[in-house]
C-alpha positions as CSV (number, residue, x, y, z in Angstrom):
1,X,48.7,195.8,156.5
2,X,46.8,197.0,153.5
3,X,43.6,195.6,152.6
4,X,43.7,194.9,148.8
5,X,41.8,192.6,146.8
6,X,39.1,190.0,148.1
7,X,37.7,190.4,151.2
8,X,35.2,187.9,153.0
9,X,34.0,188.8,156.7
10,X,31.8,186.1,158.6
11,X,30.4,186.7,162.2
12,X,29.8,183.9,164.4
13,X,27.7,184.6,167.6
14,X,28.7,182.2,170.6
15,X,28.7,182.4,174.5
16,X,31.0,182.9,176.7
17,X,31.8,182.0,180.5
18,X,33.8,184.2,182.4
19,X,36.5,182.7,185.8
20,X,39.0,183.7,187.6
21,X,41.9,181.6,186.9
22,X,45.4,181.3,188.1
23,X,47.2,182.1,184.9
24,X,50.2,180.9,185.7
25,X,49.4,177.8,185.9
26,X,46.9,177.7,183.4
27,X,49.9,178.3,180.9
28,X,52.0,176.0,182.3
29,X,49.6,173.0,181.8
30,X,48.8,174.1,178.6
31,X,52.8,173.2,177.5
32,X,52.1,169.8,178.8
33,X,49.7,168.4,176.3
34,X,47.9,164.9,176.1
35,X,48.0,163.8,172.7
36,X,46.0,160.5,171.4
37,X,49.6,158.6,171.3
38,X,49.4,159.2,175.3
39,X,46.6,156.6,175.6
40,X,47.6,154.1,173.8
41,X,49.0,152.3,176.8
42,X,49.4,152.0,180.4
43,X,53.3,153.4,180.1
44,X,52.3,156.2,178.0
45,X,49.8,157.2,179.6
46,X,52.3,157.0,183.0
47,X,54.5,159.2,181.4
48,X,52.2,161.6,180.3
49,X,50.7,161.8,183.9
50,X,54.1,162.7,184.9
51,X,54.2,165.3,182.2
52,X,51.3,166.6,184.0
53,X,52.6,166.6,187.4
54,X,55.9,168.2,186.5
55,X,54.1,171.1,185.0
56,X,51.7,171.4,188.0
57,X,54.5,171.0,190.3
58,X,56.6,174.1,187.7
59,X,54.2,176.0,188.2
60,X,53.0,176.1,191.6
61,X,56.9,176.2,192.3
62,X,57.1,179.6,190.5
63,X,54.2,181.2,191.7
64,X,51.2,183.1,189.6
65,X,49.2,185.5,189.2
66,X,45.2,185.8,188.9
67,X,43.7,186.8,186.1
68,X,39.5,186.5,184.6
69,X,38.9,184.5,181.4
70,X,35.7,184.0,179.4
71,X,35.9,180.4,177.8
72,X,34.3,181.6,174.2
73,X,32.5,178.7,172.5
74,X,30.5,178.7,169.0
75,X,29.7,176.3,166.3
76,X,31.4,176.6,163.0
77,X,29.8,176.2,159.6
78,X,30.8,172.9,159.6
79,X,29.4,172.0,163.1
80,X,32.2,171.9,164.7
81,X,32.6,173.6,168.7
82,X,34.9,176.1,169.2
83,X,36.5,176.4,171.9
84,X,38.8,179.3,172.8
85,X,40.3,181.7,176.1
86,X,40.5,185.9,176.1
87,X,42.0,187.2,179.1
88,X,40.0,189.9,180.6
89,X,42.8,190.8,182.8
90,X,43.5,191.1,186.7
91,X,40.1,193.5,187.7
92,X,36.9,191.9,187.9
93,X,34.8,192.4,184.6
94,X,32.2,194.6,184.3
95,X,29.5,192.0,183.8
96,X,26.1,191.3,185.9
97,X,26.8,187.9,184.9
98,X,29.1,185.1,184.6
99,X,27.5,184.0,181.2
100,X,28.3,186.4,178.1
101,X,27.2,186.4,175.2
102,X,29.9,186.7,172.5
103,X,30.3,187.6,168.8
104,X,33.1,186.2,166.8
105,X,34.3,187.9,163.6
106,X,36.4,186.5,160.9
107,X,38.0,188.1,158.2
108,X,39.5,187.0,155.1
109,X,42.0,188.8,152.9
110,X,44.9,189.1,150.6
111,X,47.7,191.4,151.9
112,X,49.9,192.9,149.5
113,X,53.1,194.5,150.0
């Protein structure tokens, strides 16, 4: 990756909450999405409930793993939340707390080959 050309770098400063989660699982819910379409009526919303359940079901089935998370949330420049996971891994972070603070960097760039 070369770094050629315009470059912009913007750092967002959030917070973050760090769990233990069963990852597993965690992934295999996150396959089986809700999307607005799923409420639009009382069958749709059925059959994404049993969506849900399957996956649950899948996963439990297959067993997992724990692993910690911090759930990383800032506001954009537009106001928006963000909302996003890092897997700490499978020991227990080195934190006093369970509530982070966090520091988000973005950068922009062309690439050229």
């Amino acid at each position: 990756m070369s770094e050629e050309g315009t470059h912009f770098r913007k750092v967002f400063v959030g917070e973050g909450n760090i769990d233990k989660i069963m990852i597993d699982i965690a992934k295999g819910l996150a396959d089986a999405r809700i999307t607005p379409q799923d409420l639009t009526n009382p069958v749709a919303f059925q059959l994404a409930f049993s969506r849900l359940y399957k996956a649950l079901l899948k996963s439990i089935e297959e067993g997992s793993g724990e692993s910690y998370i911090a759930e990383i949330k800032f506001t954009d420049d537009l106001g928006n939340e963000v909302v996003f996971t890092v897997n700490l891994g499978e020991e227990v972070p080195a934190f006093a707390s369970k509530r982070v603070k966090a520091r988000v960097t973005v950068e922009l760039f062309e690439e050229y080959e």
